[in-house]
Gaussian input, Z-matrix of N, CA and C with variables (Angstrom, degrees):
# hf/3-21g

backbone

0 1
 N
 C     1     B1
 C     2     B2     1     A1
 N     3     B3     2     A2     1     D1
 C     4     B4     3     A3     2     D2
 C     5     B5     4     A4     3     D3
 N     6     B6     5     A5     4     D4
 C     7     B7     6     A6     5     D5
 C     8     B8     7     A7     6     D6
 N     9     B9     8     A8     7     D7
 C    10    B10     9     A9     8     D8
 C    11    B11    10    A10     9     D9
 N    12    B12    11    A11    10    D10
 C    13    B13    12    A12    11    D11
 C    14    B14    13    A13    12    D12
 N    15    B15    14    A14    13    D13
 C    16    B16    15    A15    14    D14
 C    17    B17    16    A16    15    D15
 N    18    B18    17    A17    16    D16
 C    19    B19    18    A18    17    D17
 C    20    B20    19    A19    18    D18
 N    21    B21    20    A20    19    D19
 C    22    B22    21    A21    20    D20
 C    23    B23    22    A22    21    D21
 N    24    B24    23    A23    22    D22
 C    25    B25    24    A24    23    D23
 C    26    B26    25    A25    24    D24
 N    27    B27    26    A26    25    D25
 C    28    B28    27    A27    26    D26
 C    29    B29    28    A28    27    D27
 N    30    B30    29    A29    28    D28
 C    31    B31    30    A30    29    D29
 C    32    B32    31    A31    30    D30
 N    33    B33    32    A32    31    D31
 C    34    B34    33    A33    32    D32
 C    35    B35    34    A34    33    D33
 N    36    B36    35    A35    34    D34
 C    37    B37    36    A36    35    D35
 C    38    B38    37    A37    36    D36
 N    39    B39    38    A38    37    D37
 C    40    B40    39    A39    38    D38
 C    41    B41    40    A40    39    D39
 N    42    B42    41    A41    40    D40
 C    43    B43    42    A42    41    D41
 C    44    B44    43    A43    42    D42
 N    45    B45    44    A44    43    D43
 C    46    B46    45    A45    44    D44
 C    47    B47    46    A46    45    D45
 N    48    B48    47    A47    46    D46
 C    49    B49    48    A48    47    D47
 C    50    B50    49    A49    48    D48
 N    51    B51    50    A50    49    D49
 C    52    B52    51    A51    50    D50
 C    53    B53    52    A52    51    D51
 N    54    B54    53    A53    52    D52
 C    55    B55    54    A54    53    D53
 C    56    B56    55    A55    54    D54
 N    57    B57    56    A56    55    D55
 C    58    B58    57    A57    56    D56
 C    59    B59    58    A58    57    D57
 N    60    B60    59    A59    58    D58
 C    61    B61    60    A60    59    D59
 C    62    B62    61    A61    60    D60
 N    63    B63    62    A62    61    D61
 C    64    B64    63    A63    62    D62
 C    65    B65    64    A64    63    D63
 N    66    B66    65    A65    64    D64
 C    67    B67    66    A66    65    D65
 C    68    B68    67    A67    66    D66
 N    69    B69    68    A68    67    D67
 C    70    B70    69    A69    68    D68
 C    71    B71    70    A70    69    D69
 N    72    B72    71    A71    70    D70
 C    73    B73    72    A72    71    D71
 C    74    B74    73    A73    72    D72
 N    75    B75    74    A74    73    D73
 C    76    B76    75    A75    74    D74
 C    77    B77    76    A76    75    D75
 N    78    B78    77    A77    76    D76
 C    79    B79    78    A78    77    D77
 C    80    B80    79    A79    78    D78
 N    81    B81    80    A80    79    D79
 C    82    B82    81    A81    80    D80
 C    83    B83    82    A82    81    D81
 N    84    B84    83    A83    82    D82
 C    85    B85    84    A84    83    D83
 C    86    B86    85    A85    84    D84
 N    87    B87    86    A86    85    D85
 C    88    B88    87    A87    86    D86
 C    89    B89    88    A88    87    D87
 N    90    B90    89    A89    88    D88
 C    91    B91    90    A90    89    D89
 C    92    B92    91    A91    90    D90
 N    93    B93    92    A92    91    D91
 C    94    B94    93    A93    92    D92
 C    95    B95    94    A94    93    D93
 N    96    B96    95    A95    94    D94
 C    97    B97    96    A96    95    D95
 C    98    B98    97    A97    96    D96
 N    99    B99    98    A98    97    D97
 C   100   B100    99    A99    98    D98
 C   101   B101   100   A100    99    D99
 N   102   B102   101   A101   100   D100
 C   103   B103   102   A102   101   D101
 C   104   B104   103   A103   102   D102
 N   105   B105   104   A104   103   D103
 C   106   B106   105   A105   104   D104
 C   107   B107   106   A106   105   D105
 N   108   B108   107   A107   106   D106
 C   109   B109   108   A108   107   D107
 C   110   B110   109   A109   108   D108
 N   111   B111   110   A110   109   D109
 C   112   B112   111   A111   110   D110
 C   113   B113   112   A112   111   D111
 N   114   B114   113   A113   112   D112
 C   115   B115   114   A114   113   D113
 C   116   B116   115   A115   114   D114
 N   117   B117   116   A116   115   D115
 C   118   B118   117   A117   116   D116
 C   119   B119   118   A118   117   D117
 N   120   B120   119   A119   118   D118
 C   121   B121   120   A120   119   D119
 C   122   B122   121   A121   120   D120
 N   123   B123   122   A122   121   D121
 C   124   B124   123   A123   122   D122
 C   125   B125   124   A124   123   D123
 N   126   B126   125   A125   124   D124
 C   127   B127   126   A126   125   D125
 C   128   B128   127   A127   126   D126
 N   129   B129   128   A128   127   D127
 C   130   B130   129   A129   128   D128
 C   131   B131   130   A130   129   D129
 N   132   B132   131   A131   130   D130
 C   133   B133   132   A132   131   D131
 C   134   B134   133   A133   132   D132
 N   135   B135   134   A134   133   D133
 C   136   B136   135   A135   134   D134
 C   137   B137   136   A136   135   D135
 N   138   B138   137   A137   136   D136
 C   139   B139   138   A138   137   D137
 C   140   B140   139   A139   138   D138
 N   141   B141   140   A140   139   D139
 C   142   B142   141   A141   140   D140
 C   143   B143   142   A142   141   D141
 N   144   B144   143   A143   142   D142
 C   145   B145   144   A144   143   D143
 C   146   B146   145   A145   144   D144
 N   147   B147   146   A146   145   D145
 C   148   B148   147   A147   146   D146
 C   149   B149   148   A148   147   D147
 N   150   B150   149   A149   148   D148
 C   151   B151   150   A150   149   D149
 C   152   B152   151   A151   150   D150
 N   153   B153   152   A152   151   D151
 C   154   B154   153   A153   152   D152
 C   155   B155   154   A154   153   D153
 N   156   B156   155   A155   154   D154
 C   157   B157   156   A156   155   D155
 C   158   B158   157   A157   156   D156
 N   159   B159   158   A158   157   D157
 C   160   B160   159   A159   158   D158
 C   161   B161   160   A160   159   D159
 N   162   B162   161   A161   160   D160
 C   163   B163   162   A162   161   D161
 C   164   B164   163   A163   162   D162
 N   165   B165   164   A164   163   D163
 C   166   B166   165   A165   164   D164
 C   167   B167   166   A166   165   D165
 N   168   B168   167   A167   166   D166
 C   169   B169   168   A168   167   D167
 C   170   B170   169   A169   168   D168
 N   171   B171   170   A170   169   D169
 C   172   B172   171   A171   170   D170
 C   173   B173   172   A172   171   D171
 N   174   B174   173   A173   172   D172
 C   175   B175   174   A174   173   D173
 C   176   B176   175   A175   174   D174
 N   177   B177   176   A176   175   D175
 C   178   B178   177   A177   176   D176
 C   179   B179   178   A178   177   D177
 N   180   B180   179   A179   178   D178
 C   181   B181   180   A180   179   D179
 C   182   B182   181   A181   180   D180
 N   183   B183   182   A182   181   D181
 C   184   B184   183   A183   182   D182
 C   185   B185   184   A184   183   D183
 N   186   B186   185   A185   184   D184
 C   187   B187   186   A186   185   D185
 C   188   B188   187   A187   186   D186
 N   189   B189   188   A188   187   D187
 C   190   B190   189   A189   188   D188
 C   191   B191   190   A190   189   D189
 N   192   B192   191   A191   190   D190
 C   193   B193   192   A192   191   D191
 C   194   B194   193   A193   192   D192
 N   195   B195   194   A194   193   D193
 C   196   B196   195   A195   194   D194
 C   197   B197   196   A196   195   D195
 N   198   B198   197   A197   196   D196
 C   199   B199   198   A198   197   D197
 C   200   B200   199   A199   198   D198
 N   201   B201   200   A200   199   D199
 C   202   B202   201   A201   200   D200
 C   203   B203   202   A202   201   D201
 N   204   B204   203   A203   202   D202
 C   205   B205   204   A204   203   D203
 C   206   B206   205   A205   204   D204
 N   207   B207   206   A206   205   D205
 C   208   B208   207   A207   206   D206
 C   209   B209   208   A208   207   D207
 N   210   B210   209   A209   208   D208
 C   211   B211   210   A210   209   D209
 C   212   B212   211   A211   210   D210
 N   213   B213   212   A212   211   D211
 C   214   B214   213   A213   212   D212
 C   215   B215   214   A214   213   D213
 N   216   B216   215   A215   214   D214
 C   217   B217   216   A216   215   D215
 C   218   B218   217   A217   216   D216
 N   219   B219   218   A218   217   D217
 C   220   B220   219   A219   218   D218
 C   221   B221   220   A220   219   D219
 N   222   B222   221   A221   220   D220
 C   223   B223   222   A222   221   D221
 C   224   B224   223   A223   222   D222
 N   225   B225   224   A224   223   D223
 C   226   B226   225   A225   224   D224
 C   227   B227   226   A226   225   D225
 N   228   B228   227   A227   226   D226
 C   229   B229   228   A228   227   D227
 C   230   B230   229   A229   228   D228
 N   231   B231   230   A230   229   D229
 C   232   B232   231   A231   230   D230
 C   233   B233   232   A232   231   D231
 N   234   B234   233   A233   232   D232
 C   235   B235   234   A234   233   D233
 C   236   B236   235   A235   234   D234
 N   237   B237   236   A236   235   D235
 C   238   B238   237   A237   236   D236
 C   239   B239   238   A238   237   D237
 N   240   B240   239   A239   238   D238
 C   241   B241   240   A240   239   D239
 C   242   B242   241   A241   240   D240
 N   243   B243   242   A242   241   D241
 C   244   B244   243   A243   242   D242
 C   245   B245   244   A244   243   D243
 N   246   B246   245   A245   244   D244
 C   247   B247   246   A246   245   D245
 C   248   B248   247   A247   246   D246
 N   249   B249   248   A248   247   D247
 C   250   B250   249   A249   248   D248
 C   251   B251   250   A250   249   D249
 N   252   B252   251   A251   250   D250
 C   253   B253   252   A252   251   D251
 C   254   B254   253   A253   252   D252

   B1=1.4348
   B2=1.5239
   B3=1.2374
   B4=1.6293
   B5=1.6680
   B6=1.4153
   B7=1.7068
   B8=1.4284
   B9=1.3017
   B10=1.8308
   B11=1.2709
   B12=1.4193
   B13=1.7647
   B14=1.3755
   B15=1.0721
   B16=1.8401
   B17=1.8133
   B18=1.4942
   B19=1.1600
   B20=2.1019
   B21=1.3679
   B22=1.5667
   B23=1.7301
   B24=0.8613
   B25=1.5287
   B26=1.7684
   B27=1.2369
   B28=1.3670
   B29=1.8247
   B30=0.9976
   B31=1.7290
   B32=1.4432
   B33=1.6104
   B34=1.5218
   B35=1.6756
   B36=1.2401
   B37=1.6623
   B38=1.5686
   B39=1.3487
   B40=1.1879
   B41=1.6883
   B42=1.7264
   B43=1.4467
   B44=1.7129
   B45=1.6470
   B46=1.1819
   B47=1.5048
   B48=1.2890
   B49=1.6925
   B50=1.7202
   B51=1.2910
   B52=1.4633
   B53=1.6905
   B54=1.4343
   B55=1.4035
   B56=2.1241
   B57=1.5221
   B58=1.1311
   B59=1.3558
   B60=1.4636
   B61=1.7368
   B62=1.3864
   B63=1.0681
   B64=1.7137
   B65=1.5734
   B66=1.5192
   B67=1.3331
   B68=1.7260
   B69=1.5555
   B70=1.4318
   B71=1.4449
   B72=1.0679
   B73=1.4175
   B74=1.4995
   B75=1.5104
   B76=1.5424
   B77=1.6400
   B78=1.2830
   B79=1.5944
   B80=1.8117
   B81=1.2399
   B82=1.4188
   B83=1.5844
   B84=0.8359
   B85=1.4531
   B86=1.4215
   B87=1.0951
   B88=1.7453
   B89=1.8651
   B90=1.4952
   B91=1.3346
   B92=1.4438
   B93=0.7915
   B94=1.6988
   B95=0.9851
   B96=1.5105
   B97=1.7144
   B98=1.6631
   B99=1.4091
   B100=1.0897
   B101=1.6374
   B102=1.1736
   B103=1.2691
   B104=1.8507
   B105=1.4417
   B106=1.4659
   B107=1.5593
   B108=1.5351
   B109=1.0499
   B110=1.6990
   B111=0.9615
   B112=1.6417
   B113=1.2008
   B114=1.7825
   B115=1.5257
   B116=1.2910
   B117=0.9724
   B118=1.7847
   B119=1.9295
   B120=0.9894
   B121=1.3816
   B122=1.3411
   B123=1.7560
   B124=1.4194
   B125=1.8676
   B126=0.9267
   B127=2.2937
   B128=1.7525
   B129=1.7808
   B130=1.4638
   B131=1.3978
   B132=1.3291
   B133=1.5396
   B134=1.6306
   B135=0.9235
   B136=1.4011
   B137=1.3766
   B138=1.9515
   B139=1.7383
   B140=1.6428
   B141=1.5518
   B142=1.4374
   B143=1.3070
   B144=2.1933
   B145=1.3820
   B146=1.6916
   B147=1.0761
   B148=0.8492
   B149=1.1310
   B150=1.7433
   B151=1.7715
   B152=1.8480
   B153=1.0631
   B154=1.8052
   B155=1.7582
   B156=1.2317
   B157=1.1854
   B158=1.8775
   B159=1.6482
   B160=1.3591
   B161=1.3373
   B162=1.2370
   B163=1.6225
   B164=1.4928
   B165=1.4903
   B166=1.5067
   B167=2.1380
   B168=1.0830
   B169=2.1334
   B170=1.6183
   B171=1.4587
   B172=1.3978
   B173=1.9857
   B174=0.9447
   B175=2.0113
   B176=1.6634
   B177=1.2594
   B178=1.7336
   B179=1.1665
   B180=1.6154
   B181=1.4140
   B182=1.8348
   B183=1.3251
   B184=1.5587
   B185=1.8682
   B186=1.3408
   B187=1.2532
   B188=1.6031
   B189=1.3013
   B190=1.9563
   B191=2.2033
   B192=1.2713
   B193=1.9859
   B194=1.3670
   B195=0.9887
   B196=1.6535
   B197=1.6062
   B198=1.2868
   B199=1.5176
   B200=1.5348
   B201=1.8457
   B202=1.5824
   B203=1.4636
   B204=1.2078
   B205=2.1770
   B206=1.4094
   B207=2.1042
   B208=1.5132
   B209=1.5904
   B210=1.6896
   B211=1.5731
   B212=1.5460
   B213=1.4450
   B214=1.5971
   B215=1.4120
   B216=1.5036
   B217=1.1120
   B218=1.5498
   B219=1.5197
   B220=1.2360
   B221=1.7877
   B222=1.3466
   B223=1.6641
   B224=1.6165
   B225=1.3545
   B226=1.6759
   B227=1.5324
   B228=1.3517
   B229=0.8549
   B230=2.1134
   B231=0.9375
   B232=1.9049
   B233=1.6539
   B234=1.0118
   B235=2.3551
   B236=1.2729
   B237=1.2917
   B238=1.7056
   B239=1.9718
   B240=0.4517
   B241=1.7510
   B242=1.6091
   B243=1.9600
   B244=1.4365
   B245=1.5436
   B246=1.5154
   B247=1.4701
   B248=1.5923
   B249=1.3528
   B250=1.3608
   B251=1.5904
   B252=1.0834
   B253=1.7334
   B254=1.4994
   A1=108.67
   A2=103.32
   A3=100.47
   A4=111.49
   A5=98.71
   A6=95.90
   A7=138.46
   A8=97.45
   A9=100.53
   A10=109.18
   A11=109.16
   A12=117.79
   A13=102.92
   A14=142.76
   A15=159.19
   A16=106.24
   A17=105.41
   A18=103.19
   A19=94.45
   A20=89.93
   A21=87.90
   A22=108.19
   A23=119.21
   A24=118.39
   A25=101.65
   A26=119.21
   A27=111.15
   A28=118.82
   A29=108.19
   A30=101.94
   A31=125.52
   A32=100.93
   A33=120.75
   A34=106.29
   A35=101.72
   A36=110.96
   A37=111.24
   A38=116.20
   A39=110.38
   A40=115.92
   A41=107.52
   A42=81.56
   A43=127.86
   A44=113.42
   A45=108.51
   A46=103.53
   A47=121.87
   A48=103.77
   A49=86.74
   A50=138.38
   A51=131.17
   A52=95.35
   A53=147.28
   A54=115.06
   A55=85.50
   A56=117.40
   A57=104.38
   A58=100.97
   A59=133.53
   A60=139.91
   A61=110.90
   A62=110.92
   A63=105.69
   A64=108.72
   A65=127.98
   A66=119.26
   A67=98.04
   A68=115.82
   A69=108.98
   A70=121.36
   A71=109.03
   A72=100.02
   A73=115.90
   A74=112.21
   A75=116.49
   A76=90.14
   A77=137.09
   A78=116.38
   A79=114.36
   A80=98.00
   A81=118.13
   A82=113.47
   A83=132.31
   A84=141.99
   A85=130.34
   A86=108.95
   A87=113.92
   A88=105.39
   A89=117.65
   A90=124.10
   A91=94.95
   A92=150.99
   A93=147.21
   A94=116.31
   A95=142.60
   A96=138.77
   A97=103.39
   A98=137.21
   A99=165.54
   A100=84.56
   A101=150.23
   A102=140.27
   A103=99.81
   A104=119.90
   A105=138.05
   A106=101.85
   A107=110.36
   A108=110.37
   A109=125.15
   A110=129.65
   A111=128.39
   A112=76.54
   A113=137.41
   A114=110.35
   A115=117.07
   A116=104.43
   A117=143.31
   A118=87.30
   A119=101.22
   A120=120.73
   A121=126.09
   A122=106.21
   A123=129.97
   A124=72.27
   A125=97.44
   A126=107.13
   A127=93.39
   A128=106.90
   A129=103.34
   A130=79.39
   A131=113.26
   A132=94.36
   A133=123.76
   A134=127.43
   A135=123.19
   A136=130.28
   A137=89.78
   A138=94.84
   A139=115.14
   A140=122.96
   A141=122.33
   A142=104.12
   A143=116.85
   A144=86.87
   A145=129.85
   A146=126.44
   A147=117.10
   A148=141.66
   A149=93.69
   A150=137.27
   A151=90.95
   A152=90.99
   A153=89.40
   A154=123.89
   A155=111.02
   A156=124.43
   A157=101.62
   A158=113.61
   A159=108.90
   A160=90.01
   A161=148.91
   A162=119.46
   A163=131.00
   A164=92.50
   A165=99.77
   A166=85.20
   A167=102.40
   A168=100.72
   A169=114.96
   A170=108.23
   A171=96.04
   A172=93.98
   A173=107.38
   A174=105.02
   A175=94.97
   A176=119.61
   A177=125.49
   A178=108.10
   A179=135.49
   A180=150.72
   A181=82.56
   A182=114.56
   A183=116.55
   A184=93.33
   A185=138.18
   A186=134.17
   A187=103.97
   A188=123.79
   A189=129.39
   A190=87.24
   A191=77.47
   A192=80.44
   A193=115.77
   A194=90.75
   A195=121.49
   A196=103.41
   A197=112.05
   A198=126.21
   A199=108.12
   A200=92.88
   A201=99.48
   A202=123.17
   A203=100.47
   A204=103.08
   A205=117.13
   A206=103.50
   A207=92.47
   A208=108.19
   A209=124.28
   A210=122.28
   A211=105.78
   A212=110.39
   A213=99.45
   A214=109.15
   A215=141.85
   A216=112.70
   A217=123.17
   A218=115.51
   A219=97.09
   A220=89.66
   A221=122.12
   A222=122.08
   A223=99.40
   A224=137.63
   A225=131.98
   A226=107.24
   A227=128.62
   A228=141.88
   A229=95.85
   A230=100.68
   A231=98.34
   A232=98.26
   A233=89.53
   A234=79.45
   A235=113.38
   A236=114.02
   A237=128.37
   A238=91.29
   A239=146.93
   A240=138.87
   A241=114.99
   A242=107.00
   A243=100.53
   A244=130.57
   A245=121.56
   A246=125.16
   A247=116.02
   A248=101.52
   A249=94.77
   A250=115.67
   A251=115.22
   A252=135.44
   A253=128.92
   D1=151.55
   D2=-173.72
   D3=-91.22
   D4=151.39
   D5=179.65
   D6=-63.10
   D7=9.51
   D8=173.97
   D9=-108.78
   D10=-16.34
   D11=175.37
   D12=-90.45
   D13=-15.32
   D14=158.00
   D15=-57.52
   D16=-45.18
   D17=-154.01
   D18=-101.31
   D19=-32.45
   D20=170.48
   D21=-63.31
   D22=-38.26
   D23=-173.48
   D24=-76.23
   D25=-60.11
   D26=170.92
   D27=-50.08
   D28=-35.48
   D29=164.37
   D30=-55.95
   D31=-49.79
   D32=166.50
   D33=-38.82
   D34=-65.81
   D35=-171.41
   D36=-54.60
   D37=-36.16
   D38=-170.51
   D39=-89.23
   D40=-13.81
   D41=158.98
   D42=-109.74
   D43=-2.54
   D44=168.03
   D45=-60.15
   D46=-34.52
   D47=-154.72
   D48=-82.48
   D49=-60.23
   D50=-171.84
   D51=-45.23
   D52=-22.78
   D53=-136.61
   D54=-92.54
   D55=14.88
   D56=-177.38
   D57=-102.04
   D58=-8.63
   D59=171.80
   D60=-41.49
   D61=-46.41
   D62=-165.94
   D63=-105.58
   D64=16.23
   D65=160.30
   D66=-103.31
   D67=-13.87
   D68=163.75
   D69=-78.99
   D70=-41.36
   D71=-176.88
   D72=-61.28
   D73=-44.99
   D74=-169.35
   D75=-70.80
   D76=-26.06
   D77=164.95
   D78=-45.90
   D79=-59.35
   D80=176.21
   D81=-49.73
   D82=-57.91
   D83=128.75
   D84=-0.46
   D85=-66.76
   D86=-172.65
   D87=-114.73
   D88=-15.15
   D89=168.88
   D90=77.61
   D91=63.02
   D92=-123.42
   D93=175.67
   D94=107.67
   D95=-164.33
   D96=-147.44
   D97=-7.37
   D98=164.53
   D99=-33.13
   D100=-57.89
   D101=-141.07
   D102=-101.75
   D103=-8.47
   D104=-153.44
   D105=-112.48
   D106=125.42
   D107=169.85
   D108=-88.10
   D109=130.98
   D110=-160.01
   D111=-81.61
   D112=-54.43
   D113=-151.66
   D114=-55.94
   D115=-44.17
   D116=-156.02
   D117=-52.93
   D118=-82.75
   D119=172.15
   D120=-8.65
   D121=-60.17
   D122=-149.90
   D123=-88.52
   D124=-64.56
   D125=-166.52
   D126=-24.95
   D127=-44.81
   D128=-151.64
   D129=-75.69
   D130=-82.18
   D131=-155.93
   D132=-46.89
   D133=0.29
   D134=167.50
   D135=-77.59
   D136=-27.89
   D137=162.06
   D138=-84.90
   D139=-34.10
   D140=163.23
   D141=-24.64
   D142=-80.80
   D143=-161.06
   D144=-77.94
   D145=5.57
   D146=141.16
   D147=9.50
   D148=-103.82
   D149=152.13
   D150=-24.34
   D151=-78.17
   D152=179.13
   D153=-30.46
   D154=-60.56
   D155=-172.34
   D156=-64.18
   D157=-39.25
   D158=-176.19
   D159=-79.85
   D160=-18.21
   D161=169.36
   D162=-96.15
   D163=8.11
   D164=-175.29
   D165=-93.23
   D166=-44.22
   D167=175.69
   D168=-57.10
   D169=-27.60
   D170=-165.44
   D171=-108.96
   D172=-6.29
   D173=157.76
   D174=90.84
   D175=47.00
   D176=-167.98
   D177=-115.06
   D178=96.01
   D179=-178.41
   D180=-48.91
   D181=-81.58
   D182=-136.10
   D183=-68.12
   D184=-33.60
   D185=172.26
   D186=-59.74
   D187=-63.63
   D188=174.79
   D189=-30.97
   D190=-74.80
   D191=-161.95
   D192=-18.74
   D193=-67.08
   D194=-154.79
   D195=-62.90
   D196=-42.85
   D197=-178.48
   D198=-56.92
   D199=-54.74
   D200=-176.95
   D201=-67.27
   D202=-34.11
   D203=171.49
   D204=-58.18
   D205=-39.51
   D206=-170.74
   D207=-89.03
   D208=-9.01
   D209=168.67
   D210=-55.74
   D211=-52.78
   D212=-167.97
   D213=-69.47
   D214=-32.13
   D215=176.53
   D216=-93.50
   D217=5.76
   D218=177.74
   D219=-108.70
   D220=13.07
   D221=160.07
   D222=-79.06
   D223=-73.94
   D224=160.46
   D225=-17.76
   D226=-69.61
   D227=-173.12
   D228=-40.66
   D229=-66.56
   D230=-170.83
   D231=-74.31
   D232=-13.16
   D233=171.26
   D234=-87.28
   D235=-31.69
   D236=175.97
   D237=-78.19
   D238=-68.18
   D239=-176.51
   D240=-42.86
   D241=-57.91
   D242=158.59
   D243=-52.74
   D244=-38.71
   D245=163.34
   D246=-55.02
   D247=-69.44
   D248=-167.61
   D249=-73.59
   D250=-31.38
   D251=-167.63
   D252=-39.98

């Protein structure tokens, strides 16, 4: 694959998986999950690892990455909802 289609996809990856930072933190923040759906949540991350598991079979650094940054915060993300919720 060529390096601008490498680097477009690695850009991609890096802001879907960050765009879940700042609905965690402001949880963390305000202690507050009232606005957060637990189902919603649990569904996503269940399709993340997934995503994970199909890039850990098919040998894909930027799919593995990307999967694994956005499981852990939208996994925090459903522990902060069960805590605070």
């Amino acid at each position: 694959m060529s390096p601008s289609v490498e680097l477009l996809g690695a850009v991609a990856a890096v802001i879907t998986s960050l765009c879940w930072l700042p609905q965690m933190l402001k949880i963390l923040r305000e202690r507050q999950t009232a606005g957060i759906s637990l189902s919603t949540n649990a569904f996503f991350a269940s399709g993340v690892f997934l995503w994970l598991i199909y890039g850990l079979m098919i040998g894909s650094w930027p799919v593995i990455g990307a999967n694994a940054v956005t499981l852990g915060f939208v996994l925090a993300i459903v522990g902060l909802k069960l805590r605070y919720g």
